[in-house]
C-alpha positions, 0 to 999 in steps of 0.5 A: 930551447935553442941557445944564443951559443947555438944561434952564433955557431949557426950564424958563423957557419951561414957567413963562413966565405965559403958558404956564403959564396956557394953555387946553387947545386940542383940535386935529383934522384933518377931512374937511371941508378944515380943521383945527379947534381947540376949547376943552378946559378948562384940563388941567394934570398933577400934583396937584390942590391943591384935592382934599386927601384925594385925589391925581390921578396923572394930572393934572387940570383946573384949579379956578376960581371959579364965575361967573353966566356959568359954563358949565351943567356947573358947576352940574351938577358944582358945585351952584348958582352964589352968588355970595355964598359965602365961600369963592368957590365952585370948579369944574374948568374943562372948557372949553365945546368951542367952535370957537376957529379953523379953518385951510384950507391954501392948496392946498386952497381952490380944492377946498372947493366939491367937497365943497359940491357932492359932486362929486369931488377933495374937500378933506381934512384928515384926517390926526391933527395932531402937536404938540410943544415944540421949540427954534428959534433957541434960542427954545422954541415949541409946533408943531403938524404936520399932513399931509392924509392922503386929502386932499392932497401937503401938510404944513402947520406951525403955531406955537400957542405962544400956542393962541388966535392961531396962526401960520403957519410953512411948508408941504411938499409932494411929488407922492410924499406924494399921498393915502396909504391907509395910516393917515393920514401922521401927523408924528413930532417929535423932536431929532437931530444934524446935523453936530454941532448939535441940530435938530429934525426932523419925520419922516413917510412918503411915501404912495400912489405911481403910480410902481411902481418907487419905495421907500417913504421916510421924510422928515426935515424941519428943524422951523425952516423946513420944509426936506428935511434927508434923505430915507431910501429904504427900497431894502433889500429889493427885494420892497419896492418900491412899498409904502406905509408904515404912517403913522406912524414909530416913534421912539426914542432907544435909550441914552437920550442926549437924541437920536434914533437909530433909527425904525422903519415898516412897509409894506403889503408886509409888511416892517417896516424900521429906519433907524439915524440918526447922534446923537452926535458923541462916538462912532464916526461912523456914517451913514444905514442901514436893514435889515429887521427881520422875517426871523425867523418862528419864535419863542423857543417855537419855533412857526413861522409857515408861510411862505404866512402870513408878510408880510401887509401891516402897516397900524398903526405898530408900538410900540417899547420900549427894555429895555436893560441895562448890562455889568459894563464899563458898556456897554449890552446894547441890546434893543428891542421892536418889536410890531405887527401885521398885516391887509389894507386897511381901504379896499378890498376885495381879495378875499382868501380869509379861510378861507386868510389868518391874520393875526398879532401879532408881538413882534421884538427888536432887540439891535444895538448903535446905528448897526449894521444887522445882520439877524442881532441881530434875532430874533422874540420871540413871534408870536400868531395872530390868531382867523380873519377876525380883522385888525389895522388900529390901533397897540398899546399898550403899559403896564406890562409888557402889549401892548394891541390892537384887531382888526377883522373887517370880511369875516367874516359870522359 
């Protein structure tokens, strides 16, 4: 699906000097209205050349020859500077961390003296940025996505190709984006198909909402210019309604096309949904659809989740894994993980009962085939009962065949 011309035009932007040789920029949203950008040191992945006995598998920071105005960890990690060594002494650039540049989006100037003055409606930027290499125009560019989390109704993208002169691209804003207390409405990037044309799409969720008769929603924003491709109600379930997603979707690309064609989201209502997303023009047609995943609450091991415990609300984006096989025929058999667990809001207290509340992690597969909604493919794997008090506000983590997670017991006094 991905072409060799695409391929080379990716390749030659990686290469261009320019790109090759960037620094590290470190970019972080705040609460005090801005977005900051730091120096990170110069991070490059493969293999160190000069560490010949050793080999880095996860990358490392480049080696550059020492100067009288090195930083001071040089000679900490270097020894101290001469400048009449021969050979020139080397040192890993780890960057100063000094602040390169803020950026105050436009909607939230007027508010900045509120946190001068501690008074109310504060200006925040505190939602994770996103960043991602993508193709515009058939030009490859380096974008950085940035939500307001508490602090606003705005998504804001910036072009950092060049990391030390960054440039403005657009902004979006929606009343039904206000200030979500869910994790911080975090931007995922990938590449759909619309109408039979690549595009890549920005998707983030709406937020807080006074409007007690609204769905959740995913938004897909074309990357190019900030315009709503389509916005996904997640209305399948009507005890959904008025619920606040979990930041930050999950998306996959489940038969490894090149394209995305599922996301999935939770919602503080407890439902962890799938949006099936059209990504291939040389399939059956397919368009838009959702369904829940998590209707099944006993596992393979046949233990069962009592039903006053089930549908606690889900604050972290969950972790999806695609563990697919091939038939005989050379068709996939598709089965992906979704894992996530649950808790209750880490920003108010909501008086729960916590010797009556058992919260849980739970591993759901999906084995529908790609653009099918069928609740009955979907099945829970296994379920883990978090210890009393005990609560997940985080995303796992998933490597090498193991789940990783943090829990939180913030209302327990022991």
């Amino acid at each position: 699906a991905i072409s060799q011309a695409e391929r080379d035009g990716f390749l030659a932007f990686l290469e261009l000097e320019d790109h090759a040789a960037r620094q590290t920029v470190v970019f972080v949203g705040s609460r005090d209205g801005m977005l900051h950008a730091f120096d990170g040191g110069k991070f490059r992945w493969g293999d160190n050349p000069e560490t010949t006995e050793i080999t880095e598998k996860r990358g490392y920071f480049l080696w550059e020859p020492m100067s009288a105005d090195s930083p001071a960890y040089c000679e900490e990690y270097c020894g101290v500077y001469d400048p009449d060594a021969d050979p020139p002494q080397l040192c890993p650039n780890y960057g100063t961390g000094e602040e390169l540049w803020a950026f105050i989006p436009a909607n939230l100037i007027p508010r900045l003296k509120n946190n001068r003055l501690k008074g109310d409606d504060q200006a925040f930027v505190d939602a994770s940025p996103a960043l991602a290499d993508v193709q515009i125009g058939g030009s490859w560019k380096t974008v950085l996505i940035v939500a307001e989390g508490n602090g606003g109704d705005t998504i804001f993208c910036l072009d950092v190709t060049n990391p030390n002169a960054p440039t403005f691209m657009w902004e979006f804003g929606d009343p039904d984006l206000f200030r979500s207390r869910s994790s911080p409405a975090v931007a995922q990037i990938g590449r759909i198909l619309v109408n039979g044309s690549a595009k890549w799409v920005a998707f983030f969720v709406s937020g807080k909402t006074y409007d007690p008769n609204l769905y959740p929603s995913i938004y897909m924003i074309d990357i190019a210019d900030g315009s709503v491709l389509q916005r996904v109600f997640l209305d399948t379930e009507a005890g959904g309604i008025g619920g606040v997603p979990s930041g930050q979707p999950a998306i996959i690309d489940s038969d490894g096309n090149g394209y995305l064609d599922r996301i999935y989201i939770g919602t503080d209502k407890g439902f962890m949904y799938k949006v099936n997303i059209p990504d291939d023009p040389d399939t059956v047609k397919y368009g838009v659809s959702h369904c829940v995943v998590n209707e099944d609450f006993t596992d393979d091991s046949s233990n069962t989740v009592s039903e006053s415990q089930r549908l606690h609300p889900i604050y972290a984006s969950p972790v999806v894994l695609a563990e697919n096989s091939i038939s005989s025929t050379g068709e996939i058999n598709y089965k992906i993980k979704i894992l996530f667990g649950t808790g209750d809001s880490p920003y108010y207290d909501e008086n729960i009962n916590t010797a009556d509340t058992t919260y849980h992690f739970f591993a759901y597969r999906d084995e529908d085939y790609k653009g099918q909604c069928d609740e009955n493919m979907m099945s829970l794997d296994w379920v883990y009962e978090l210890p009393p008090s005990h609560r997940v506000f985080a995303s796992a983590f998933a490597s090498a065949g193991n789940i990783y997670f943090g829990t939180a017991t913030a209302d327990t006094e022991d």
